[in-house]
NUTOR-865996 format. One record per residue: residue in one letter; x, y, z of N, C-alpha, C, O in turn. Coordinates in steps of 0.05 Angstrom, whole numbers, padded with zeros to 5 digits, always signed. Layout:
NUTOR-865996
AXYZXYZXYZXYZ/...
END
This chain:
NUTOR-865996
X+04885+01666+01185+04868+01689+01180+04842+01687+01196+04834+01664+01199/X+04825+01711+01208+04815+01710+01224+04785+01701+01207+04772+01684+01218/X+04776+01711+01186+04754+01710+01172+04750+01672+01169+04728+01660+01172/X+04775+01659+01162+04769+01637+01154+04772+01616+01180+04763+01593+01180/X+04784+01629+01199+04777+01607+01226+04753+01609+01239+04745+01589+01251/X+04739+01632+01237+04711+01633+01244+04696+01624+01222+04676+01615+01233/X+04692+01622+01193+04682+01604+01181+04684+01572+01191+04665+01557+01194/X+04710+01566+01194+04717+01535+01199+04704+01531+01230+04694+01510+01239/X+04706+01554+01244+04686+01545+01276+04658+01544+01265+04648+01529+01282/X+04643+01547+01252+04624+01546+01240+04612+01522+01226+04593+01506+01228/X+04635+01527+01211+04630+01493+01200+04636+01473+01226+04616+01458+01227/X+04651+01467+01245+04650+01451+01258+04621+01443+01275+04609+01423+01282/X+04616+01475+01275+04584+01478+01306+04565+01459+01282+04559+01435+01286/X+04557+01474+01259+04538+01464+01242+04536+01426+01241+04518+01410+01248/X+04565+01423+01228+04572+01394+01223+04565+01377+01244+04551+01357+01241/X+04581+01387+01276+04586+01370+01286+04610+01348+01294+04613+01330+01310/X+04626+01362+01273+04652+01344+01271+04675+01369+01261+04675+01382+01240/X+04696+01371+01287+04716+01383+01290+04731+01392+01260+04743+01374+01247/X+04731+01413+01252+04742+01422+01212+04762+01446+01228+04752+01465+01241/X+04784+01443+01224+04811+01469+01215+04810+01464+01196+04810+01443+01184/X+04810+01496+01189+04819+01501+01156+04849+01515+01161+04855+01535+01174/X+04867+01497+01145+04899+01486+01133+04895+01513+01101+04908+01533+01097/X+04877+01503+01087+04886+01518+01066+04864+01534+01049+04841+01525+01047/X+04870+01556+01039+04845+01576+01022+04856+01584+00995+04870+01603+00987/X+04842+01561+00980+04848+01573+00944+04832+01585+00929+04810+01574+00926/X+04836+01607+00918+04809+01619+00909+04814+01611+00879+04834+01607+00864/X+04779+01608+00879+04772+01589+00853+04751+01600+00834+04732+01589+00823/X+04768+01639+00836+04754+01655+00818+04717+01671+00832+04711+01688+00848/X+04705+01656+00815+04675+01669+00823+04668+01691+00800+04684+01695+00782/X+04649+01701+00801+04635+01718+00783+04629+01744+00786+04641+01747+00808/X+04620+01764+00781+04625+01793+00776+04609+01805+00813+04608+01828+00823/X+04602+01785+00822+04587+01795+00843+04595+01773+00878+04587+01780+00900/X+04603+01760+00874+04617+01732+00889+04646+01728+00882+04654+01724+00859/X+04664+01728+00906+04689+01712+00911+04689+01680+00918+04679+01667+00937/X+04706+01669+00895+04691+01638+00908+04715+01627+00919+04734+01639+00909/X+04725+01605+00936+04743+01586+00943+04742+01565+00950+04720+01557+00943/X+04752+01549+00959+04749+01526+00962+04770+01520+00994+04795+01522+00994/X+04758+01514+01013+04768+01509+01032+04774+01486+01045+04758+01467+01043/X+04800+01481+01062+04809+01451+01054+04828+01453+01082+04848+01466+01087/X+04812+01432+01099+04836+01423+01119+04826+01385+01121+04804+01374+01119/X+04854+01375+01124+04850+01338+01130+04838+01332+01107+04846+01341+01085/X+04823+01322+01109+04816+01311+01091+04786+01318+01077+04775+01303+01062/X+04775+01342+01086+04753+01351+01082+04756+01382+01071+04772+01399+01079/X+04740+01384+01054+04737+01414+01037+04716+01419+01037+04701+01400+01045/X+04703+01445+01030+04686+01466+01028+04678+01477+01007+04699+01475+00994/X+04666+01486+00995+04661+01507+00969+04650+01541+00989+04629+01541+01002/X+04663+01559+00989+04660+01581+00998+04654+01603+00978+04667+01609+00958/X+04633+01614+00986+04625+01647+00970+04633+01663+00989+04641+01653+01011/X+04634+01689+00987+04644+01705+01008+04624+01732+00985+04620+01727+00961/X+04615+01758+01000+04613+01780+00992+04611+01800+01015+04620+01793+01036/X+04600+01821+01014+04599+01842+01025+04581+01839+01051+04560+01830+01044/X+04580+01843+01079+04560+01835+01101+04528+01836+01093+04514+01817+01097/X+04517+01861+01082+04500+01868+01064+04484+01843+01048+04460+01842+01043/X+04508+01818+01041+04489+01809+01015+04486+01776+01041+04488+01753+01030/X+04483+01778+01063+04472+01748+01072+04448+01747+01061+04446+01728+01046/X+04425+01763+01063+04406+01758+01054+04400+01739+01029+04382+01722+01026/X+04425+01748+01008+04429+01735+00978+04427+01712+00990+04405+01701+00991/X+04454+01700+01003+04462+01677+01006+04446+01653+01026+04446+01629+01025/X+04431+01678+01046+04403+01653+01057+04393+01645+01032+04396+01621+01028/X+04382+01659+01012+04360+01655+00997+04372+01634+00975+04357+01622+00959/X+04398+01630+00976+04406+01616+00954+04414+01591+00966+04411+01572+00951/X+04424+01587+00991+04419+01566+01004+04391+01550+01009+04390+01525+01011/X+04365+01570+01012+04339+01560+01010+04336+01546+00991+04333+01522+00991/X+04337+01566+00965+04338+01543+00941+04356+01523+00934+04348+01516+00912/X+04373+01512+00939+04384+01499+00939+04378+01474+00947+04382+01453+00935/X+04364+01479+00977+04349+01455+00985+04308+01447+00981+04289+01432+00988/X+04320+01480+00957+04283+01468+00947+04287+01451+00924+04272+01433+00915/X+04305+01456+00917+04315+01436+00883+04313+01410+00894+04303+01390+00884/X+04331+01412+00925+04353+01372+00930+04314+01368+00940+04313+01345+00949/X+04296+01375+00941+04269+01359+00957+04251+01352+00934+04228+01344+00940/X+04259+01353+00907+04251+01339+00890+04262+01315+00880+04255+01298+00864/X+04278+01319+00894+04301+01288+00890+04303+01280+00860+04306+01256+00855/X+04303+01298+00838+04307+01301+00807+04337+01303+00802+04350+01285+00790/X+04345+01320+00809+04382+01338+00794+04393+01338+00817+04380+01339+00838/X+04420+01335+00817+04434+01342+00842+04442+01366+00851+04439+01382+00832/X+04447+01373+00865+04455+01403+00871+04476+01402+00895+04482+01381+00907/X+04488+01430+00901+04507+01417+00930+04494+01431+00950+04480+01451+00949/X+04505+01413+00973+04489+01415+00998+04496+01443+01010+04520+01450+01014/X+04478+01456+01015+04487+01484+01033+04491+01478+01056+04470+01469+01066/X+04511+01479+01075+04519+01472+01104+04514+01497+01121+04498+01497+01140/X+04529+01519+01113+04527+01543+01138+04521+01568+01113+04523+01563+01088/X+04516+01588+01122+04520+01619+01118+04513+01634+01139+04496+01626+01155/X+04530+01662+01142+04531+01678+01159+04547+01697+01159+04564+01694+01142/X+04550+01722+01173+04576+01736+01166+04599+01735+01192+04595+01730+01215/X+04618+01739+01181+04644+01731+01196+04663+01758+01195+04662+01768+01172/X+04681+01775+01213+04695+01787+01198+04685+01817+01175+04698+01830+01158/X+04665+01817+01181+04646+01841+01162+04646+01825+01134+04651+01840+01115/X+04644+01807+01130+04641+01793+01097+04608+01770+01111+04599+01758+01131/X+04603+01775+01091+04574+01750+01084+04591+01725+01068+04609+01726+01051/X+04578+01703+01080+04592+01686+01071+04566+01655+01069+04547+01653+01085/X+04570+01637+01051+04563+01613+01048+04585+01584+01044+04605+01582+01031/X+04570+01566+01060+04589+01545+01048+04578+01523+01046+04562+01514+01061/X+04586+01512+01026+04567+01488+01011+04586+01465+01001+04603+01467+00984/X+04578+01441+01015+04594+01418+00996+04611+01420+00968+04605+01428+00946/X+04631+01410+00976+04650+01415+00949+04650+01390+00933+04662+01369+00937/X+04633+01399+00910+04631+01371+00894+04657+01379+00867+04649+01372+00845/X+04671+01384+00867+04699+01387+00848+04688+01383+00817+04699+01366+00802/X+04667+01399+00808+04657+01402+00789+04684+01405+00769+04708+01409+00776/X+04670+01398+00733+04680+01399+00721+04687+01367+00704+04705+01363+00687/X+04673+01351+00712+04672+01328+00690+04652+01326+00666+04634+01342+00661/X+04657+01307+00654+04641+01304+00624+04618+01286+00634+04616+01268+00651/X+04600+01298+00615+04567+01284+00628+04550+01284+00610+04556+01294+00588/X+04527+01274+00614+04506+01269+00582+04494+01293+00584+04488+01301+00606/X+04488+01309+00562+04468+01323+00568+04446+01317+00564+04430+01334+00570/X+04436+01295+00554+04406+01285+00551+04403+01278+00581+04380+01280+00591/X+04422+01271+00595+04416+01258+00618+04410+01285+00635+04394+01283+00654/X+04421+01310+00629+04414+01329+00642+04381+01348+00636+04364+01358+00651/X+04383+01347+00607+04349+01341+00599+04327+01328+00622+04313+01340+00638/X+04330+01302+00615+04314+01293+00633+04306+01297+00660+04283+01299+00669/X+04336+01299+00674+04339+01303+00704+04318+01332+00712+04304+01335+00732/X+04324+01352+00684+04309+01378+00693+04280+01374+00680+04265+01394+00683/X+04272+01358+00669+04241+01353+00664+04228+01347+00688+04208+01357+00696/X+04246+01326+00703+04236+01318+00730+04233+01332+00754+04216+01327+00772/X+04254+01353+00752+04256+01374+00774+04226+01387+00771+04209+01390+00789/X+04223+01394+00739+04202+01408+00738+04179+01398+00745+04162+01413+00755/X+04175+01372+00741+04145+01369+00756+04134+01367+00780+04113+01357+00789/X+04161+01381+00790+04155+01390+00823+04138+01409+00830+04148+01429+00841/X+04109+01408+00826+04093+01432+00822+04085+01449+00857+04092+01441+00880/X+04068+01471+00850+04062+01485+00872+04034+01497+00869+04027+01507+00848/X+04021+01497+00887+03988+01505+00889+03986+01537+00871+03967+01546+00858/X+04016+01551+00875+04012+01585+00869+04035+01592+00849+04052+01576+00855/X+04044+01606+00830+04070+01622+00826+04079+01635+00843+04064+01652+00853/X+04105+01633+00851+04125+01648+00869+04139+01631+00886+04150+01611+00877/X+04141+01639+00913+04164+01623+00930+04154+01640+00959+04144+01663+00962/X+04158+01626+00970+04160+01640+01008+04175+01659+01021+04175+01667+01044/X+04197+01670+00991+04216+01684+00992+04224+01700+00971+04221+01690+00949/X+04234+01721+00972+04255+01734+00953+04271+01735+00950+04284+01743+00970/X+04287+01729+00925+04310+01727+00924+04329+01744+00903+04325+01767+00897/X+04348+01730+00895+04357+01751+00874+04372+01741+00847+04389+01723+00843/X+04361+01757+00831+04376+01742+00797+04398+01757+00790+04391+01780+00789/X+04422+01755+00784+04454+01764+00787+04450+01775+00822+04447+01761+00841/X+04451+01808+00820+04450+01820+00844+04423+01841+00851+04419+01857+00869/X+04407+01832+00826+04376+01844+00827+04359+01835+00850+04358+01813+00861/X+04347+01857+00855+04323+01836+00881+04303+01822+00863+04298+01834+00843/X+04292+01802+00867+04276+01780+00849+04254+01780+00872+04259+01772+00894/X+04229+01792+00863+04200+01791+00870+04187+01756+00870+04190+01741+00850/X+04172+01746+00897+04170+01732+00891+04138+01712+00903+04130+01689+00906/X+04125+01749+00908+04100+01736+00924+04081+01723+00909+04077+01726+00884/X+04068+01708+00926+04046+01678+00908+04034+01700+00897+04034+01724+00902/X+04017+01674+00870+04004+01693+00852+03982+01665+00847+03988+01642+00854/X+03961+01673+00836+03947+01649+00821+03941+01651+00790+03930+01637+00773/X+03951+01672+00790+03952+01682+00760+03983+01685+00753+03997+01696+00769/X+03993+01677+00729+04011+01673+00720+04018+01699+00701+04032+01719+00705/X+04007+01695+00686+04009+01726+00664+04017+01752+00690+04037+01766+00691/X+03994+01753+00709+04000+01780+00731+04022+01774+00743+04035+01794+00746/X+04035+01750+00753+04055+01747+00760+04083+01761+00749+04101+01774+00760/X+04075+01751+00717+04103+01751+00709+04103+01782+00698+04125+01792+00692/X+04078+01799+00693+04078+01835+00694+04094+01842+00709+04118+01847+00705/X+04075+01843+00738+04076+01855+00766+04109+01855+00771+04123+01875+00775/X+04118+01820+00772+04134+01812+00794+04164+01809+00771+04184+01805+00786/X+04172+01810+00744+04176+01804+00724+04187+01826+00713+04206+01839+00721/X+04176+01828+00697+04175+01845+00672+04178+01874+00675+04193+01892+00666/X+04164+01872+00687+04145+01910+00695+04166+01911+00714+04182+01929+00711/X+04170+01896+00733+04198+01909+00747+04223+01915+00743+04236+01929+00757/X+04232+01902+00717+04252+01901+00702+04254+01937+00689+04273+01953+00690/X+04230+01939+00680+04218+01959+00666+04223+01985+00685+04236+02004+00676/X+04214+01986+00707+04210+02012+00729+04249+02012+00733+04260+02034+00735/X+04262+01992+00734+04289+01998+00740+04301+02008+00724+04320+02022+00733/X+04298+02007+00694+04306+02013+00675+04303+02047+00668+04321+02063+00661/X+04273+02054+00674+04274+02069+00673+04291+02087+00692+04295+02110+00683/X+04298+02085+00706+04311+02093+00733+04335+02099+00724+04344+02121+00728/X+04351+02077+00709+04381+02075+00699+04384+02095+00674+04406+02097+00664/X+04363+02111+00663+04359+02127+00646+04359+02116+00610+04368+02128+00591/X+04346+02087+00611+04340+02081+00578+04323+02091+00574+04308+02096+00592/X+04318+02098+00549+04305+02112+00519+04276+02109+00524+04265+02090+00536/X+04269+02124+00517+04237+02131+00525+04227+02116+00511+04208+02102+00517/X+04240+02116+00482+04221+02092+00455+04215+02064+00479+04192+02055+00483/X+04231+02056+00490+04234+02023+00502+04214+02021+00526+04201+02002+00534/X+04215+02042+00534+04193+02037+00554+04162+02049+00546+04141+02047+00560/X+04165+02060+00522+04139+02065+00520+04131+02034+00495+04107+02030+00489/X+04148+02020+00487+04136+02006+00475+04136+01983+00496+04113+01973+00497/X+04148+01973+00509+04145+01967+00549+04125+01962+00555+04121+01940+00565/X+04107+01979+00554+04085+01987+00572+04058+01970+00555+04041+01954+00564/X+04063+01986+00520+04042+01968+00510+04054+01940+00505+04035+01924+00505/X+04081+01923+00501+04072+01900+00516+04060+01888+00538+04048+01868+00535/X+04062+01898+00559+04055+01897+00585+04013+01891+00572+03999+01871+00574/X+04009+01911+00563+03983+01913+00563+03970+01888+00540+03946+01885+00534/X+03994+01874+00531+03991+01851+00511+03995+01830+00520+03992+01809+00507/X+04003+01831+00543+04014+01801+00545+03997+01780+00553+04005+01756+00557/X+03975+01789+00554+03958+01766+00554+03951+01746+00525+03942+01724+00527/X+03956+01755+00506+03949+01748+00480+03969+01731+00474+03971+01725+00450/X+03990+01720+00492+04013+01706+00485+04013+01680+00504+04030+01663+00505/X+03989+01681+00518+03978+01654+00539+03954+01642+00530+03942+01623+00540/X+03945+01661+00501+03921+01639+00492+03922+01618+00486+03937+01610+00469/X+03902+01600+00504+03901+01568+00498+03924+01559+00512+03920+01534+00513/X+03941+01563+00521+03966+01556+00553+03958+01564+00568+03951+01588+00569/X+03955+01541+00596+03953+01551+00620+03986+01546+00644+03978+01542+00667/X+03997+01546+00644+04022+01535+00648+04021+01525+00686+04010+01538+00704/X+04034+01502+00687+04037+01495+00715+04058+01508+00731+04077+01520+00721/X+04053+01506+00756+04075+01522+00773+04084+01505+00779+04075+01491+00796/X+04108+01500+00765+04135+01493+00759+04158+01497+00784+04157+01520+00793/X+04175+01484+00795+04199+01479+00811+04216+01496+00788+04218+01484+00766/X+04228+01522+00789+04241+01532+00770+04275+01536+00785+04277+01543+00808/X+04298+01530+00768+04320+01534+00781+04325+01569+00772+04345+01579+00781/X+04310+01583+00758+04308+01608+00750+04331+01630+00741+04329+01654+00738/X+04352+01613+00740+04378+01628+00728+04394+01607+00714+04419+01607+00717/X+04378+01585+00696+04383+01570+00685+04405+01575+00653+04399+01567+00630/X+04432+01592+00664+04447+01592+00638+04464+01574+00636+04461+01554+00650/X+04486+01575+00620+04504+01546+00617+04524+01557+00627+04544+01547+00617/X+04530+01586+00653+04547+01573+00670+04542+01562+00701+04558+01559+00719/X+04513+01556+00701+04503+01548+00716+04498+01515+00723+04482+01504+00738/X+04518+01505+00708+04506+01472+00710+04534+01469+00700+04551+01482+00688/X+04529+01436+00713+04564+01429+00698+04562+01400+00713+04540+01395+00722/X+04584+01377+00719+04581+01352+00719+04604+01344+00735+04627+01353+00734/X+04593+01320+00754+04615+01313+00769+04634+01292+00753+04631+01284+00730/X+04655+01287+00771+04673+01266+00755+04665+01245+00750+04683+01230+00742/X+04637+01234+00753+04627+01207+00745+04606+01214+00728+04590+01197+00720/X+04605+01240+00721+04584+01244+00689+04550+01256+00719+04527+01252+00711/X+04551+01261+00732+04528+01267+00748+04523+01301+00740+04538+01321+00738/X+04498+01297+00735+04503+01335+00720+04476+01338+00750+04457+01326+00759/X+04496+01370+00757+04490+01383+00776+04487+01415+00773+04503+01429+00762/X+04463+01425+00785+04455+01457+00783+04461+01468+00809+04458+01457+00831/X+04470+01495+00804+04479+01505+00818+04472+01542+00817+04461+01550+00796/X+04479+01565+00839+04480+01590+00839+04448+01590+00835+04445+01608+00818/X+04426+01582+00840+04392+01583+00834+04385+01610+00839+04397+01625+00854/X+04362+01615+00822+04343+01643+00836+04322+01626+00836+04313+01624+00813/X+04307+01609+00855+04289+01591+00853+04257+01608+00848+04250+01631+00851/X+04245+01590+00841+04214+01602+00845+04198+01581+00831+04209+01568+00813/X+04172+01577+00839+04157+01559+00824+04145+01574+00800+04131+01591+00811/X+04143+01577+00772+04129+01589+00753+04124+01572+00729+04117+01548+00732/X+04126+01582+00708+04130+01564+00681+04149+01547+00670+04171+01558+00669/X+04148+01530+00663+04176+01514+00657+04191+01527+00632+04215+01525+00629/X+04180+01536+00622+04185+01545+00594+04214+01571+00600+04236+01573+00589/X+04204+01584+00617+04221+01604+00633+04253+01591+00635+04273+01601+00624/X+04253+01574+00645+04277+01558+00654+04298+01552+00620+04321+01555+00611/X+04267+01541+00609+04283+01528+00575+04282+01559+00560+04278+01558+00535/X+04284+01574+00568+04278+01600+00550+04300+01615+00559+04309+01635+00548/X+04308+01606+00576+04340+01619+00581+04360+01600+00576+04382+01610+00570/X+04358+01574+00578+04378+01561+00565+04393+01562+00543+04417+01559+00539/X+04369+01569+00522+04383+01591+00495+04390+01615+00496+04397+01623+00474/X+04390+01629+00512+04399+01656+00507+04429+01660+00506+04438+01679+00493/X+04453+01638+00524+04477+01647+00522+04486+01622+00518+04508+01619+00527/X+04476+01600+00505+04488+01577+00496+04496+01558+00514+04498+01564+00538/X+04501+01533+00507+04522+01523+00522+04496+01487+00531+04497+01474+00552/X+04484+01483+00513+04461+01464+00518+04458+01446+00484+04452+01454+00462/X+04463+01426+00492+04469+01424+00463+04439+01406+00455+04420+01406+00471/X+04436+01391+00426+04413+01391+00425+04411+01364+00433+04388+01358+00427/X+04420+01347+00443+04417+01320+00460+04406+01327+00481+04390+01310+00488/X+04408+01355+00502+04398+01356+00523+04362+01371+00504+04341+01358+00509/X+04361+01388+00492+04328+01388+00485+04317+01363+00483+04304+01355+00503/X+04320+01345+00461+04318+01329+00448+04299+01310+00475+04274+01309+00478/X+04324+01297+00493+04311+01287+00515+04292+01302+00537+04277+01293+00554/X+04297+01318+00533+04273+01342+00557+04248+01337+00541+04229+01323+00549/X+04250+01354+00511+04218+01336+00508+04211+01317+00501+04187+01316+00496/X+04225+01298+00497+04217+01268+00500+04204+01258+00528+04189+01238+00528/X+04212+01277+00558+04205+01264+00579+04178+01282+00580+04157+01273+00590/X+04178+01305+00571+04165+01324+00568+04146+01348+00560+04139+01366+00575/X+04138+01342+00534+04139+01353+00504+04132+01385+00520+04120+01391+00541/X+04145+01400+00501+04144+01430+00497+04120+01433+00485+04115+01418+00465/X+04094+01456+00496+04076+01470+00475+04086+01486+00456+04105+01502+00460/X+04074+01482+00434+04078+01500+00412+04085+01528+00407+04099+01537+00389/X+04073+01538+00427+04072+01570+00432+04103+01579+00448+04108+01602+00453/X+04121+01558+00456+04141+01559+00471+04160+01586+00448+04170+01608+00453/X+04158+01569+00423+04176+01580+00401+04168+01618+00399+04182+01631+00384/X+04149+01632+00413+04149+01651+00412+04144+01670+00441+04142+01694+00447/X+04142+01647+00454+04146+01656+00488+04173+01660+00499+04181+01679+00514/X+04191+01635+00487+04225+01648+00496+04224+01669+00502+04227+01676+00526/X+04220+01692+00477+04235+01714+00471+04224+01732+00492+04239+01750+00502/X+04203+01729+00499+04188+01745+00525+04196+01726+00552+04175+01722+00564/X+04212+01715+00562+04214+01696+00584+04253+01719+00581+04258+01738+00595/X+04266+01712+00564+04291+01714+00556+04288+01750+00561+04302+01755+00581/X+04277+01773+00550+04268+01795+00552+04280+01803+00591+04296+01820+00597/X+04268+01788+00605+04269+01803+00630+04294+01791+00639+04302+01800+00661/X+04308+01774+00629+04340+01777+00638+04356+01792+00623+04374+01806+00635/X+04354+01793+00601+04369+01822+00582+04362+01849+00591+04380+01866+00588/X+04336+01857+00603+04341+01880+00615+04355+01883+00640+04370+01902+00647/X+04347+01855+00659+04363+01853+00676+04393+01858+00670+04409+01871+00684/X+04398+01846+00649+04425+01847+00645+04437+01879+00631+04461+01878+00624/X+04425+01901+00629+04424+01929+00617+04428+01942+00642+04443+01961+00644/X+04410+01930+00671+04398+01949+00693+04426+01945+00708+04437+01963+00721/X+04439+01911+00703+04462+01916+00725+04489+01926+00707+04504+01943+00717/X+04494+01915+00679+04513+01924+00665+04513+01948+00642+04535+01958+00638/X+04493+01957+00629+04485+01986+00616+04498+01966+00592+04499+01941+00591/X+04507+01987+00572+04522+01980+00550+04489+01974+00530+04466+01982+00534/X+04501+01956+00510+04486+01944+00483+04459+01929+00494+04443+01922+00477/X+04455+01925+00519+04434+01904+00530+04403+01922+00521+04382+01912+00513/X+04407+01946+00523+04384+01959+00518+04378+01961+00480+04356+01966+00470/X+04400+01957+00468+04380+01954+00440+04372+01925+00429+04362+01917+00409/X+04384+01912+00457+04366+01887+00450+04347+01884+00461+04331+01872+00447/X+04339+01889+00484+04316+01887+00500+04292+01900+00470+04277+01886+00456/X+04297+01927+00467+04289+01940+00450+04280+01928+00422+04258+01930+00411/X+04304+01912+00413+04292+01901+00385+04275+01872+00391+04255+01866+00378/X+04283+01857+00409+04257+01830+00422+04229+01847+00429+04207+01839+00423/X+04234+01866+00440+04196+01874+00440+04192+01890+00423+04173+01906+00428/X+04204+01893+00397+04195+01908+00372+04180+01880+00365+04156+01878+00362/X+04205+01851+00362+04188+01831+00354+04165+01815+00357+04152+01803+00341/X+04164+01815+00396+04144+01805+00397+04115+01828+00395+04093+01820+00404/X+04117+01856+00385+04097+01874+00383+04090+01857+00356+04069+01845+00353/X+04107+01858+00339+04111+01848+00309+04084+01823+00303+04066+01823+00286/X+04090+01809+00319+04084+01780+00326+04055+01788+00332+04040+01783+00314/X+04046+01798+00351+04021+01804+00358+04002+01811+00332+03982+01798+00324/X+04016+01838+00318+03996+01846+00296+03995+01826+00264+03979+01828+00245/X+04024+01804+00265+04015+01788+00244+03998+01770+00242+03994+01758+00221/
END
């Protein structure tokens, strides 16, 4: 097939070392990415493929990828090529044959360490994207305006767009105009964030090595990162346990989640509609709640 021999000329120019691709198994992918796994001799590939349109995605996720491996904390896989081939956008990245059993304290830690990969500003040199959203990502020195502007409030203007309930964005707005009252006495560091930190985002090689993967990177709050790890499960409490042991969590974390967690649930309303909007809705009833008790 013509798409996958010009990938494999690709990989050869990049590498350096002569790759035919023999065989193409597809190995599923997610509501926005085709994934496979490509395989000639004795060497394989991990391949994304999407629409010509989305290279941009896949530069930016290859960027991060190698902003994570320069903390030398968590493993991640190596991004080799992206480009489009054939009218498809495509990436290809070391195939580490994910899917072994691994500590999660050990994965705890590993991402305490990632995190104290700090940065002079909030943001990144780039934009990128969270599922298939564009993700804002210019420096900030202010954190709270950051996470309005570039965050929240954007989540918010899309929403409105997709046609949710006027109650949600008018109660929206006066969070927006509160959210400073939820940083008293926290100043938070700009954080190395892997920023789409759910539990199908991580997983473990066959020797127990736990590795992150699919990033929306950005430097911001750490809290951000652990505030989505609860939202869809899949982190058990051996991995907290050791995170703040390397780590300790501020106090105020326990009511910041829910506003960190907030701008991927609408995210998750803006790209899929359905029930996401009476939850968005009932988390900023609570943290309004929260304010006036």
């Amino acid at each position: 097939m013509a798409l996958w021999q010009a990938i494999a000329s690709i990989i050869s120019e990049t590498t350096g070392e002569d790759f035919s691709a023999c065989t193409q198994r597809s190995i599923g992918g997610g509501c926005i990415n085709s994934a496979w796994r490509l395989l000639g001799g004795e060497r394989s590939y991990f391949v994304k493929l999407n629409t010509a349109d989305g290279l941009d995605m896949f530069e930016a996720e290859a960027d991060g990828l190698r902003e994570i491996a320069k903390a030398n904390a968590i493993r991640v896989p190596e991004p080799v090529a992206t480009g489009v081939a054939e009218g498809q956008a495509f990436i290809v990245m070391e195939d580490l044959e994910l899917g072994g059993v691994g500590s999660g304290a050990r994965l705890g830690r590993e991402l305490a360490a990632m995190h104290r990969r700090t940065w002079l500003h909030f943001g990144w040199f780039r934009n990128n994207t969270i599922g298939s959203t564009r993700q804002y990502n210019a420096y900030s020195d202010d954190w709270v305006a950051f996470w309005d502007e570039q965050r929240f409030g954007v989540q918010l203007r899309i929403a409105s767009t997709r046609g949710v309930g006027t109650a949600l964005l008018r109660k929206g707005e006066r969070l927006r105009a509160d959210l400073p009252a939820f940083f008293e006495g926290y100043t938070p560091a700009a954080s190395l964030l892997h920023g789409d930190l759910w539990s199908g985002n991580y997983s473990y090689c066959s020797d127990g090595t736990p590795v992150l993967f699919d990033p929306a990177v950005y430097y911001g709050d750490r809290e951000a990162d652990l505030a989505m790890t609860e939202l869809f499960g899949g982190f058990g409490r051996d991995f907290y346990d050791a995170y703040n042991e390397a780590w300790p969590l501020d106090p105020g974390y326990a009511q910041r989640k829910t506003l960190y967690n907030l701008y991927h649930i609408l995210n998750h309303y803006n790209l899929f509609g359905g029930g996401y909007a009476g939850q968005a809705e009932a988390m900023i009833d609570r943290l309004l709640a929260e304010l006036r008790a």
